[in-house]
C-alpha positions as CSV (number, residue, x, y, z in Angstrom):
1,X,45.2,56.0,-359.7
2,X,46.0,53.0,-361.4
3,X,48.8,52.6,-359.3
4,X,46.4,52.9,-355.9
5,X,44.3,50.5,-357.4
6,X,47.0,47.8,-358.5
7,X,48.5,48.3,-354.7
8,X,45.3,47.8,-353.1
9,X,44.9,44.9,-355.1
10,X,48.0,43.2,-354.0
11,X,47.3,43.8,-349.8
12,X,44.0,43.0,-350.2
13,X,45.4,39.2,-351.6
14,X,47.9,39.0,-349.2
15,X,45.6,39.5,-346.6
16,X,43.0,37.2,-348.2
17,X,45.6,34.2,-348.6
18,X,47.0,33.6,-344.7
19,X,42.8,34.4,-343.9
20,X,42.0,30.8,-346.4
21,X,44.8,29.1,-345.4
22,X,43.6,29.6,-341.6
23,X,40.2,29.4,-342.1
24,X,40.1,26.4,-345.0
25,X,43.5,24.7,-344.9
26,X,44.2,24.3,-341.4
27,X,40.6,22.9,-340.1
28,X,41.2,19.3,-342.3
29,X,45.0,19.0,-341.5
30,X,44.2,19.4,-337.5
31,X,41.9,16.9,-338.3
32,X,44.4,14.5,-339.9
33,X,46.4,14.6,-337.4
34,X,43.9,14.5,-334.1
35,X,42.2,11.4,-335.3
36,X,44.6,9.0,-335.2
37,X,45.9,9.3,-331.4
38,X,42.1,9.5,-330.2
39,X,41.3,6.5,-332.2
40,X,44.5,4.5,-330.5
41,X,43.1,5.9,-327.2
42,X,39.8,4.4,-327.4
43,X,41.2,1.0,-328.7
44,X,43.1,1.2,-325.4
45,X,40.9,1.2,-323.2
46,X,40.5,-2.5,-322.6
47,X,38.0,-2.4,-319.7
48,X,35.7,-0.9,-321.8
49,X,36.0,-3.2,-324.4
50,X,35.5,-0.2,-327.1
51,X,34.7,-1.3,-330.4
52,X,35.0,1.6,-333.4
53,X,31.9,1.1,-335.5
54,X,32.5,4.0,-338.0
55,X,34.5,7.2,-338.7
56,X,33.4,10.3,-340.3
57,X,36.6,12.4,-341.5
58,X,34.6,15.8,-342.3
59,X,36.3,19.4,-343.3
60,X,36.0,21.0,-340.4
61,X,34.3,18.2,-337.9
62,X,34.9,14.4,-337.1
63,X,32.9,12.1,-335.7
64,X,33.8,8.4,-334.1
65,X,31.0,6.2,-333.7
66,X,31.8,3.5,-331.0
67,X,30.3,0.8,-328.9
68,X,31.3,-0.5,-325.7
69,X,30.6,-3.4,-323.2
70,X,31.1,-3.3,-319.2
71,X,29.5,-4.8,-316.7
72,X,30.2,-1.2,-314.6
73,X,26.9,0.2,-316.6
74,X,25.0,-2.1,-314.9
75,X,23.3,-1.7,-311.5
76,X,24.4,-4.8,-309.7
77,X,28.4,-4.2,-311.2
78,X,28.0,-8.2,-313.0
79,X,26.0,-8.0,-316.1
80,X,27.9,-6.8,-319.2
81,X,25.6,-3.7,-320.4
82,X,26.6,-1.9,-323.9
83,X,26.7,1.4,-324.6
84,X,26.4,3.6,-327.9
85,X,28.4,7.0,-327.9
86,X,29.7,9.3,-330.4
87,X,32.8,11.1,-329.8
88,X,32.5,14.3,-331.8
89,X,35.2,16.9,-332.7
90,X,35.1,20.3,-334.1
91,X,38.6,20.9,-335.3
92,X,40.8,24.4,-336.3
93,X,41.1,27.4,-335.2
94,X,37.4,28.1,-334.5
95,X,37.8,29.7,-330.6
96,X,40.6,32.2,-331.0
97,X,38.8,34.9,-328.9
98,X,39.5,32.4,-325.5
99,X,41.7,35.1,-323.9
100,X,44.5,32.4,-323.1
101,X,44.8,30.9,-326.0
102,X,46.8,31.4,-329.3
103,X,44.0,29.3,-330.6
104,X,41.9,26.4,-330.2
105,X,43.0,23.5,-332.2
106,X,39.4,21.0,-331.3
107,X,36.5,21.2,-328.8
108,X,35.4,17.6,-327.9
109,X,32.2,16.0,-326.6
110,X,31.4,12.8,-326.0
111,X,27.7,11.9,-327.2
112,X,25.0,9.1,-326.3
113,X,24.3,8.2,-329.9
114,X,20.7,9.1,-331.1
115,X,19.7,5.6,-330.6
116,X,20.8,5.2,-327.1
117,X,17.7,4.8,-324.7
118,X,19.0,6.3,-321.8
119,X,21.7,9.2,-321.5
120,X,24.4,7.7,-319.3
121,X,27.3,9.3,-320.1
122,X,28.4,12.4,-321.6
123,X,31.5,14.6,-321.5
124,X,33.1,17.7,-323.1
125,X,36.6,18.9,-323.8
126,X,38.9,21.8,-325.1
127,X,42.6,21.0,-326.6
128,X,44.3,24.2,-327.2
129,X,48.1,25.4,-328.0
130,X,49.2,28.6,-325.9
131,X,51.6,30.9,-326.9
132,X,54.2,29.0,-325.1
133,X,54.2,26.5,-327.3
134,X,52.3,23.7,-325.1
135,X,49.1,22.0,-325.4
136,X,46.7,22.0,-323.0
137,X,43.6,19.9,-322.4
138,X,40.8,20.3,-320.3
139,X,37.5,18.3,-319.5
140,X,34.6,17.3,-317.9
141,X,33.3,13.8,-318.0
142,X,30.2,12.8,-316.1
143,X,28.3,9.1,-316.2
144,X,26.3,6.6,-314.3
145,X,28.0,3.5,-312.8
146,X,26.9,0.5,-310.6
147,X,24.2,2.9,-309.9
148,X,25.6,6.4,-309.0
149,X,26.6,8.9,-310.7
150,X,30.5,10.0,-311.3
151,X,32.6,12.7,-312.3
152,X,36.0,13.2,-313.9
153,X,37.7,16.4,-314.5
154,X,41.0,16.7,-315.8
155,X,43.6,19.4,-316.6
156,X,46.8,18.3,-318.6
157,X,49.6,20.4,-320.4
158,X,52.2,19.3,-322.3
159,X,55.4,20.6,-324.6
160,X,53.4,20.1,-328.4
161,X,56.9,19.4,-329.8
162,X,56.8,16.0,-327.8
163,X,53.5,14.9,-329.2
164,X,55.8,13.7,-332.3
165,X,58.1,11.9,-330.4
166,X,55.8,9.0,-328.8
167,X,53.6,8.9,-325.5
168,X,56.8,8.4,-323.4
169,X,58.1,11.5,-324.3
170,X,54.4,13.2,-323.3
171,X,54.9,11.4,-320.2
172,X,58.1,12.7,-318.9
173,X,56.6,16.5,-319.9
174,X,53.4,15.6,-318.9
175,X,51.5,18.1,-316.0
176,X,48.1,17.0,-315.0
177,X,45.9,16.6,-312.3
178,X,42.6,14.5,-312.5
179,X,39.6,15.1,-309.6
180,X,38.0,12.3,-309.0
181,X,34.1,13.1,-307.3
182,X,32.7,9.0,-307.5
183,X,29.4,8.2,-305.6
184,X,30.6,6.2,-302.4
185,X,27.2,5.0,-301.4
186,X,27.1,3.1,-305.1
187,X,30.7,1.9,-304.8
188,X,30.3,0.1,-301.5
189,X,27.4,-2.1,-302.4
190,X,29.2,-3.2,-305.9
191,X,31.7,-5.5,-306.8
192,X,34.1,-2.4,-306.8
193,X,33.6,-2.4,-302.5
194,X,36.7,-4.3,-301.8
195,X,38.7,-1.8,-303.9
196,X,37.1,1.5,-302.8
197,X,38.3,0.2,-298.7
198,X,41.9,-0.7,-299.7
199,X,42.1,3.1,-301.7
200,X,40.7,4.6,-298.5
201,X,43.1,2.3,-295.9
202,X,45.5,3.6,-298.4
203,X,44.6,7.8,-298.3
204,X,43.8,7.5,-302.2
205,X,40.2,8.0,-301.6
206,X,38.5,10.0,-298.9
207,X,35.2,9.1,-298.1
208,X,32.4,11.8,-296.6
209,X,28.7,12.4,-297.5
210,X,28.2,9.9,-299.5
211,X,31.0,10.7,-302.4
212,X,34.7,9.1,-302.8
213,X,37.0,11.9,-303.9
214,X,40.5,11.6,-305.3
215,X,42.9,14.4,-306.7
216,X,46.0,12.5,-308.9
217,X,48.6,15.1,-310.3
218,X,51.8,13.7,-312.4
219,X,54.4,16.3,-312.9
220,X,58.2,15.0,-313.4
221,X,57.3,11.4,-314.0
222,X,55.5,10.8,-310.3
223,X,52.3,10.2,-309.9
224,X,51.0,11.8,-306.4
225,X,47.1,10.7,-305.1
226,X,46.1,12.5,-301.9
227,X,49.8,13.5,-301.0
228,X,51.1,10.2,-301.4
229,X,54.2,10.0,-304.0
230,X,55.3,7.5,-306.1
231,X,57.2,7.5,-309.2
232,X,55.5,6.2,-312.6
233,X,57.9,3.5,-313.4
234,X,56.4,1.5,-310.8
235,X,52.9,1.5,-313.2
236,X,54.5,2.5,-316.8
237,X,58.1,1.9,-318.4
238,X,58.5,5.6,-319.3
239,X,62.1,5.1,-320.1
């Protein structure tokens, strides 16, 4: 009996241990490691002039508190508006009954902050690694511009072993394909009208009903909008 008991003992731990390192160890170090590319990203993104106001490095959450300044929030496309948001992430394997997935490793949603007076923005976004050994990512974004509304959806994939080798190496793995649903009505009596002709002159923007649609895929370092190819060395040095 003592035997049973000492036997029981000893699968019950080993059982217990990979459950805690899972459910307790893995949530901070996915955290650890996501931060620091989505804080890069957001510094990056110039147009926006994105300013981090505060970071909250939590167990099993994050949160990035960020401000940023365009004049694209504002209805006549010229006056620089600001905008509060709070990009929040819930990190570790927290989803692993998605039936394509060896598990998630963060959902992610983009926030109005709480003191934000109107709800321009918001988005949401799953970053998973399949048992192939690549990460995916998809999301839905969806905000208010010169006046309309917008919408972004994007589906990327990408070998997770290149992740540690730079963005270039992402790049020349990378599969995606962003859909582009913009308000054409808005577009054409903003600043942005000039552009939104030349894309549709150009095929990289077809206009009907009201709504400027694009579909970009990059697969094997070319970028393709509407059918038209062109490698991404003429935008990027992915060497």
């Amino acid at each position: 009996m003592s035997t049973l008991k000492k036997l029981a003992s000893l699968t019950l731990l080993l059982i217990l241990i990979p459950v805690l390192l899972v459910t307790v160890v893995t949530p901070p170090l996915i955290g650890l490691l996501l931060r620091p590319p989505l804080l890069q990203s957001l510094e990056r993104a110039q147009a926006l002039n994105i300013e981090i106001e505060s970071v909250r490095s939590g167990w099993f959450s994050s949160d990035v508190q960020f401000s940023m300044a365009s004049s694209i929030f504002s209805a006549d496309g010229l006056s620089p508006v600001q905008q509060s948001a709070i990009l929040h992430l819930n990190h570790g394997p927290i989803m692993w009954h998605l039936y394509d997935s060896m598990f998630a490793l963060a959902d992610i949603r983009l926030l109005p902050s709480p003191d934000q007076n109107e709800a321009n923005f918001s988005g949401s976004g799953l970053l998973r690694l399949n048992t192939q050994g690549y990460l995916e990512f998809d999301a839905i974004t969806g905000f208010t511009a010169f006046a309309g509304d917008h919408w972004l959806e994007t589906r990327a994939s990408w070998p997770a072993h290149a992740s540690w080798q730079g963005w270039q190496a992402v790049l020349r793995a990378l599969q995606m394909t962003l859909s582009i649903d913009a308000n054409a009505t808005a577009l054409l009596q903003s600043p942005a009208a000039d552009a939104l002709v030349v894309y549709q002159q150009q095929g990289w923007a077809h206009i009907a009903n009201g709504r400027a649609r694009s579909t970009i895929r990059v697969q094997n370092e070319v970028l393709d909008i509407n059918g038209t190819e062109m490698p991404m060395s003429l935008f990027l040095d992915s060497r």
